[in-house]
C-alpha positions in Angstrom: -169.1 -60.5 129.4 -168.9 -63.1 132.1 -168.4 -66.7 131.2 -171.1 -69.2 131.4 -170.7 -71.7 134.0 -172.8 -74.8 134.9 -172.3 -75.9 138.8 -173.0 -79.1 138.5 -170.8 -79.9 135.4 -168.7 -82.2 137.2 -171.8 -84.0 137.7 -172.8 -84.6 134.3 -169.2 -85.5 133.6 -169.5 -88.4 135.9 -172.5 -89.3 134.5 -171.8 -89.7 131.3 -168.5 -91.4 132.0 -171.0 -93.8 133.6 -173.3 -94.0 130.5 -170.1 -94.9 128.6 -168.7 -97.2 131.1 -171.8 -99.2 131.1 -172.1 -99.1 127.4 -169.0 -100.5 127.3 -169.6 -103.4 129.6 -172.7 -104.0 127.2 -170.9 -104.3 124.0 -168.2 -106.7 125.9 -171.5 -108.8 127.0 -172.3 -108.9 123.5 -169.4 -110.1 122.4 -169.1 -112.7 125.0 -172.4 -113.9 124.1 -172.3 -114.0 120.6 -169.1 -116.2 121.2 -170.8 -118.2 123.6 -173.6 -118.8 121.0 -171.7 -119.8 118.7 -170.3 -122.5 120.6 -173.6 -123.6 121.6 -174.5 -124.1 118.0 -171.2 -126.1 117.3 -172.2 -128.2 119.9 -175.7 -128.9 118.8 -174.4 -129.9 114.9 -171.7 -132.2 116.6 -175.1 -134.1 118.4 -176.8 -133.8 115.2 -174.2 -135.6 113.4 -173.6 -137.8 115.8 -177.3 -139.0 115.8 -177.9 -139.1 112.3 -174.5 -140.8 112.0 -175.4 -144.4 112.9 -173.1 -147.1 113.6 -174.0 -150.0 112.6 -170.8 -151.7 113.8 -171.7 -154.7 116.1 -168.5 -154.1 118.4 -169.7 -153.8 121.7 -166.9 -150.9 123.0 -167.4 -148.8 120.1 -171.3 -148.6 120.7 -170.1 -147.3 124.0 -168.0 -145.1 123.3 -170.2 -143.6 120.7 -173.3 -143.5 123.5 -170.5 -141.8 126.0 -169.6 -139.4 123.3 -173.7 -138.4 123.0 -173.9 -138.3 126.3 -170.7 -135.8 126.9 -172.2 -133.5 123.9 -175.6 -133.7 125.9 -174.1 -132.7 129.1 -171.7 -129.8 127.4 -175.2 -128.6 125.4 -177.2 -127.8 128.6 -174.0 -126.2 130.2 -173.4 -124.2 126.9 -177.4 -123.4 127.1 -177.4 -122.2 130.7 -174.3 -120.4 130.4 -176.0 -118.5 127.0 -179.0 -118.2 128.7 -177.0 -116.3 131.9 -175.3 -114.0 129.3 -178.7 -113.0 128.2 -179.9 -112.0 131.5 -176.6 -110.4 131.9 -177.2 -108.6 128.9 -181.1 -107.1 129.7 -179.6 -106.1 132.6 -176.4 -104.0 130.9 -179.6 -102.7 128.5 -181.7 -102.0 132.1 -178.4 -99.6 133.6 -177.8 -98.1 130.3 -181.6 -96.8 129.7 -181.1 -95.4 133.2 -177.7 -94.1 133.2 -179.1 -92.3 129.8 -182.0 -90.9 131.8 -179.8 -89.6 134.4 -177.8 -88.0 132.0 -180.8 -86.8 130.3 -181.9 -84.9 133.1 -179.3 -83.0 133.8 -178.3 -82.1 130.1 -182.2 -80.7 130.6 -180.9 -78.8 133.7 -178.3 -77.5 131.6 -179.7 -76.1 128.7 -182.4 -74.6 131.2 -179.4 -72.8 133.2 -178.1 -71.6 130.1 -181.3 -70.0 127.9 -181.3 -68.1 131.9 -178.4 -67.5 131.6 -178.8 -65.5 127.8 -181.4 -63.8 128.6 -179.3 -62.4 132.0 -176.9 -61.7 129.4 -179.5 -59.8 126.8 -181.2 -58.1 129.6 -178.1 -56.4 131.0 -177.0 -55.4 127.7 -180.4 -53.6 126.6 -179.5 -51.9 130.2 -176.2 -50.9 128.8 -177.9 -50.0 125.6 -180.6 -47.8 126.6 -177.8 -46.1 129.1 -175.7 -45.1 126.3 -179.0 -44.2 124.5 -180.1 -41.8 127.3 -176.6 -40.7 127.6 -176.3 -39.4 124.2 -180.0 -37.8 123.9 -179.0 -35.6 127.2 -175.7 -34.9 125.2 -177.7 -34.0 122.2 -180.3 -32.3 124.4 -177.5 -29.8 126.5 -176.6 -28.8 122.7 -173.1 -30.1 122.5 
């Protein structure tokens, strides 16, 4: 019996090293961002502290100090926040290519099973042929009076 072959198995190869490829690049996204968000929140309880920590310390340079300190944490916040806010765009778009590549893939796995239920029933029709052959062959044997 002849081996079942798919022609465009190379294709779905390549599409599911796609698929893994991009799933891949969304799990390292993930990772980047969760990172990235938890800096963000470090930040944010170092200005919380920082404001609820008052100085009440009359000296001039430490006031300013503690105003350019706020002022750094502010400016590292909304850097922090637009960079977690990138990674999140990043991220719907890794989601957006996966759902597709999976959909490609999904296609052609459909292709697939489609080529080979065709490719059963090839193989079921030609051996009924071979079956009734040897069938017929026999009841003319039987019939002759061997």
């Amino acid at each position: 019996m002849a081996r079942f072959i798919f022609p465009l198995e190379r294709v779905l190869n390549y599409r599911q090293s796609i698929e893994d490829k991009v799933k891949l690049d969304l799990a390292k996204a993930l990772t980047e961002y969760e990172g990235q968000k938890k800096i963000l929140e470090e930040i944010s309880a170092s200005l919380k502290a920082t404001l609820k920590g008052h100085s009440f310390e009359l000296d001039v340079a430490c006031l300013k100090h503690e105003n350019l300190y706020r002022e750094y944490l502010i400016d590292g916040l909304n850097k922090q926040q637009e960079l977690v806010n990138e990674l999140e765009q990043k991220i719907e778009d890794y989601r957006a290519k996966l759902v597709q590549a999976h959909q490609e893939r999904l296609v052609l796995e459909k292709i697939k099973d489609k080529s080979w239920q065709r490719y059963q029933l090839e193989m079921d029709k030609k051996e009924q042929v071979q079956t009734d052959e040897v069938g017929q062959n026999t009841f003319i044997y039987h019939k002759s009076g061997y």
